[in-house]
C-alpha positions in Angstrom: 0.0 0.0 0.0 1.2 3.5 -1.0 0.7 6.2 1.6 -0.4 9.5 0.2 0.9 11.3 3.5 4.1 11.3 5.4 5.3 12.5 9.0 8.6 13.6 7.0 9.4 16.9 6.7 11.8 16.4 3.5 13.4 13.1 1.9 16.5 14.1 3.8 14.9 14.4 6.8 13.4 10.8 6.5 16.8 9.4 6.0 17.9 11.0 9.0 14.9 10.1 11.1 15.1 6.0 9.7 19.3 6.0 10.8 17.9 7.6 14.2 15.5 4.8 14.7 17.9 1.8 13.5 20.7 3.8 16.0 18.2 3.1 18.6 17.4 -0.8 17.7 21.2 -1.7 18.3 20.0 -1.1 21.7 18.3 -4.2 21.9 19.2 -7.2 23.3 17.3 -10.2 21.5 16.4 -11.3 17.8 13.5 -9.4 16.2 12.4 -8.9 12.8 10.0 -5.7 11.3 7.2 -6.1 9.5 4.8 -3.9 7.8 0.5 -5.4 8.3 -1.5 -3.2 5.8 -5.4 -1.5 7.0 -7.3 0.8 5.7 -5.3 3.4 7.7 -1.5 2.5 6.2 0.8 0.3 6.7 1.4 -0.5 10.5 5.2 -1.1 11.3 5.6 -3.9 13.6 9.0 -5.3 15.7 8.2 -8.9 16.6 10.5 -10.8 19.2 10.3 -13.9 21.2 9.3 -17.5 20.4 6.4 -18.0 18.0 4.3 -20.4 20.0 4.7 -17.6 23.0 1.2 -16.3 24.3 1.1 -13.1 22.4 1.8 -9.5 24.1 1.4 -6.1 22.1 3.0 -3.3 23.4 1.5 0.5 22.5 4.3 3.4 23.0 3.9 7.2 24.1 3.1 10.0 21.7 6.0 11.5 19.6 7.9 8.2 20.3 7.7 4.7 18.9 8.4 0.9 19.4 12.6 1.2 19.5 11.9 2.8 22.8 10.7 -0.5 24.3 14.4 -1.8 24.3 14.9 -1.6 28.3 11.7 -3.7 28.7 11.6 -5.8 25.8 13.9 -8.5 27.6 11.9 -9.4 30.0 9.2 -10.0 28.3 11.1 -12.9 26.3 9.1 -15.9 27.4 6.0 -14.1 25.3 5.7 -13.6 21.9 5.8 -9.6 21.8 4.7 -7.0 19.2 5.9 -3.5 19.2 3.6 -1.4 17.2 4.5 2.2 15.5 1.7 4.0 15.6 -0.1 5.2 12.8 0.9 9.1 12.3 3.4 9.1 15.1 7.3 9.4 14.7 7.8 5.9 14.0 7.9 3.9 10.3 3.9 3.1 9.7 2.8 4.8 6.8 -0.3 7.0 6.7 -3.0 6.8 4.2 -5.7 8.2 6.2 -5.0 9.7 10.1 -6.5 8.0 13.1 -9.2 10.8 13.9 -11.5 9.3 16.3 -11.6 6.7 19.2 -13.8 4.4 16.7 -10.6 4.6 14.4 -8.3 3.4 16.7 -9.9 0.3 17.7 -10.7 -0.1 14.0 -7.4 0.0 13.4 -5.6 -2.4 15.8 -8.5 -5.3 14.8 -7.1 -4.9 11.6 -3.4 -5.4 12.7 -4.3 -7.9 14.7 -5.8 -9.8 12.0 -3.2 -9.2 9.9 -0.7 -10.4 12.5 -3.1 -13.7 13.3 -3.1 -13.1 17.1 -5.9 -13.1 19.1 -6.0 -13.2 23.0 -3.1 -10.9 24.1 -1.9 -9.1 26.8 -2.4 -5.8 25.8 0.6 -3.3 27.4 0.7 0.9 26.7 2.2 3.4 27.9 1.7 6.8 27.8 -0.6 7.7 24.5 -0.3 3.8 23.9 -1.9 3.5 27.5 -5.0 5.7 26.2 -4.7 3.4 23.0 -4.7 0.5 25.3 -7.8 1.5 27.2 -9.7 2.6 24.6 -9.5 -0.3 22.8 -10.5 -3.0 25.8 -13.2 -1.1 26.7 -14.8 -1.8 22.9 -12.8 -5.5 22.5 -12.2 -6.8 25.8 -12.9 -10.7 24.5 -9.7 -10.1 22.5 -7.9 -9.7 25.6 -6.1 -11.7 28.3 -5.1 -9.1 30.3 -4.5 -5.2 30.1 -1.2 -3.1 31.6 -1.7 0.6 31.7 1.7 2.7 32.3 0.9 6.4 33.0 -1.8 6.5 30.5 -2.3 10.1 29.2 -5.8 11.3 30.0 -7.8 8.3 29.9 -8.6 8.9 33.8 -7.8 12.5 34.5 -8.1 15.1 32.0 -5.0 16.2 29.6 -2.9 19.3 31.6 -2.9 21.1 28.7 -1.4 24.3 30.7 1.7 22.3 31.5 1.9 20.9 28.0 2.2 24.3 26.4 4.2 25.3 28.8 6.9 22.6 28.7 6.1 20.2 25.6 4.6 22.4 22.7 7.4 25.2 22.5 10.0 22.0 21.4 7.3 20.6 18.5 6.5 24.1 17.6 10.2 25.3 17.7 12.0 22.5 17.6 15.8 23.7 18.8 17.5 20.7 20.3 17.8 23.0 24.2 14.2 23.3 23.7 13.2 19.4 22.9 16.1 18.2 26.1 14.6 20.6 28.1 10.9 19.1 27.9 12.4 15.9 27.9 13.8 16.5 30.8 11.1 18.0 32.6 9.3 14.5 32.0 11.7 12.6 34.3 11.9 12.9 37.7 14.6 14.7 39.6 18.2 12.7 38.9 17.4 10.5 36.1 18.1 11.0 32.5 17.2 9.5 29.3 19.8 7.1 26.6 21.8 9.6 24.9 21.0 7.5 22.3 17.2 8.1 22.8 17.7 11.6 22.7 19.5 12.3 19.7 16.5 10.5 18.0 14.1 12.5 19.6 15.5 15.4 18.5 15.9 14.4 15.2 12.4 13.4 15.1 11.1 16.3 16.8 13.3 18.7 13.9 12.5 16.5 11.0 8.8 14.9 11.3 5.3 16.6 11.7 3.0 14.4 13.8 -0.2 13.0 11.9 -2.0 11.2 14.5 -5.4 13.5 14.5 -7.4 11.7 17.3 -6.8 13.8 21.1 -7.2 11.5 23.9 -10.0 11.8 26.4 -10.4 10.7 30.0 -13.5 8.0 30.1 -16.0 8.5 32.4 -16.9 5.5 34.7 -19.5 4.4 33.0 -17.5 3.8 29.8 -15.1 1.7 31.9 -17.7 0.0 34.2 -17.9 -3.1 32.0 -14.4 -4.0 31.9 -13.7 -7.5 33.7 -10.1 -8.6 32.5 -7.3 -8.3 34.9 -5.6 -4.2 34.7 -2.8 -3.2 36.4 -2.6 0.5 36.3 1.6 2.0 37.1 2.5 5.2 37.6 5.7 6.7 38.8 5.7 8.9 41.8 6.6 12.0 40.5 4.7 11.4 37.4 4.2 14.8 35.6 0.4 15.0 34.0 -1.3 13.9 37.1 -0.3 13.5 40.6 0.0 9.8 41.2 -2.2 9.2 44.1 -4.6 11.1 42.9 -4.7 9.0 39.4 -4.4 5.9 41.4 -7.6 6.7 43.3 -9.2 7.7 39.7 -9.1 4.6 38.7 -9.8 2.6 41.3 -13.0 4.4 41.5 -13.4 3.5 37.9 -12.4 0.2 37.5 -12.7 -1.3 41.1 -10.6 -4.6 40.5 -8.0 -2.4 38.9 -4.4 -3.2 40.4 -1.7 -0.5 41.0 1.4 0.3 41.3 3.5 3.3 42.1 7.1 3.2 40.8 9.4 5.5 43.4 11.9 8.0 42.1 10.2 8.1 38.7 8.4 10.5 36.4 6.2 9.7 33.1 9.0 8.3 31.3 9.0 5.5 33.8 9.8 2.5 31.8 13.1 4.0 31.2 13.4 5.4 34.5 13.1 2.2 36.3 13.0 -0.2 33.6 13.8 -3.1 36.2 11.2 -1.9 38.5 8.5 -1.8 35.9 9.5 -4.7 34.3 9.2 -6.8 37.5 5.7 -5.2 38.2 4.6 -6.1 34.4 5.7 -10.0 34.9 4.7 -10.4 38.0 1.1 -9.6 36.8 1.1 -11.6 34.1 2.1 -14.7 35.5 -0.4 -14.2 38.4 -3.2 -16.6 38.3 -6.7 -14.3 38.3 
């Protein structure tokens, strides 16, 4: 399928952006192979790892980032058959043909990658934006799901601070000078930790050389959306997280989803499965191996 759009600001800018990402995969630890699952939305990039008769675990990432960024938890997580999904309009290598611009899309969307990929009941893991991703699509496709891990899910249970987004976040995309984009990096991640140089160097690259195309904006869901949800969650948050305050989101969603588990991750903002990869990690396996 040919994409009519592109996150690319220029073909140079591309080729930059696709070194970036391939900088980022040397990172990894274990075998994978990419592959690219067409739907009526583009062609879905996908990093698969892990053996093939492994129960099957799809991981969502946060907005403006993509699946390399996965590499501190991806280990763990090598019992399972795991696939890393770009999403569709974010800086990652998916290829638009039309933008994911409402909640309906995005479960539309994943069914079809799904199907493409022939898995069905997975453990279903997102983090940030891929956490609203996540949410939104067990709350329409739950039989499709074993279990669900939500790692500080933007908005989904809180509303979106967009005060401290445009404050912190929106100068870099809008401006994107590389002290601008470290600087709300930075501010993600709590006090003392820092992010791969690596990592960084592809963020800014992405953040100079692609324009974001993912159209849908992520909503908190009122209890009554979630109240029929009866797979096993496991909510994590760190406890400095940035676009809530943890306890705060941790009673949210308990009130939502009463047989929600949680976990706060100490000495960790939103960027917490870098921050305390090993921390997380534990907290993800731990709950999946858990008879419920």
């Amino acid at each position: 399928m040919k994409s009519n759009l592109s996150i690319f600001k220029s073909k140079t800018g591309e080729e930059e952006f696709l070194k970036s990402y391939d900088e980022v995969m040397k990172l990894w630890e274990v075998a994978y192979e990419e592959v690219k699952i067409p739907t009526q939305f583009g062609e879905t990039h996908v990093i698969i790892s892990g053996p093939k008769d492994g129960i099957p675990i799809v991981m969502l990432h946060g907005m403006t980032g993509n699946s390399s960024f996965w590499y501190q938890n991806i280990t763990a997580l090598q019992t399972y058959r795991v696939y890393c999904i770009d999403t569709l309009g974010d800086f990652g290598k998916s290829l638009v043909q039309a933008p994911l611009k409402t909640e309906e899309d995005c479960v539309l969307w994943l069914d079809e990658v799904f199907n493409g990929l022939g898995i069905h009941n997975i453990h279903l893991i997102g983090h940030s934006m891929g956490g609203w991703l996540s949410l939104n699509y067990a709350r329409k496709r739950q039989e499709n799901l074993r279990k669900l891990v939500l790692i500080a899910p933007v908005a989904s249970i809180l509303p979106i601070p967009f005060i401290k987004l445009a404050w912190y976040i929106y100068p870099s995309m809008l401006f994107p000078s590389e002290k601008r984009i470290k600087k709300g990096w930075k501010w993600f991640c709590a006090k003392g930790n820092d992010i791969h140089p690596i990592i960084m160097q592809q963020i800014i690259t992405a953040y100079k050389q692609c324009r974001p195309l993912l159209a849908v904006i992520p909503k908190s869901f009122p209890k009554e959306e979630l109240s029929g949800l009866k797979i096993p969650i496991l909510f994590i948050v760190g406890d400095e997280e940035k676009i809530y305050r943890a306890n705060k989101a941790r009673k949210t969603i308990k009130e939502k989803i009463p047989h929600v588990e949680t976990t706060i991750i100490p000495n960790c903002g939103h960027l917490l499965i870098t921050e305390q990869a090993t921390k997380v990690n534990k907290a993800i396996v731990d709950f999946l191996v858990r008879e419920h």
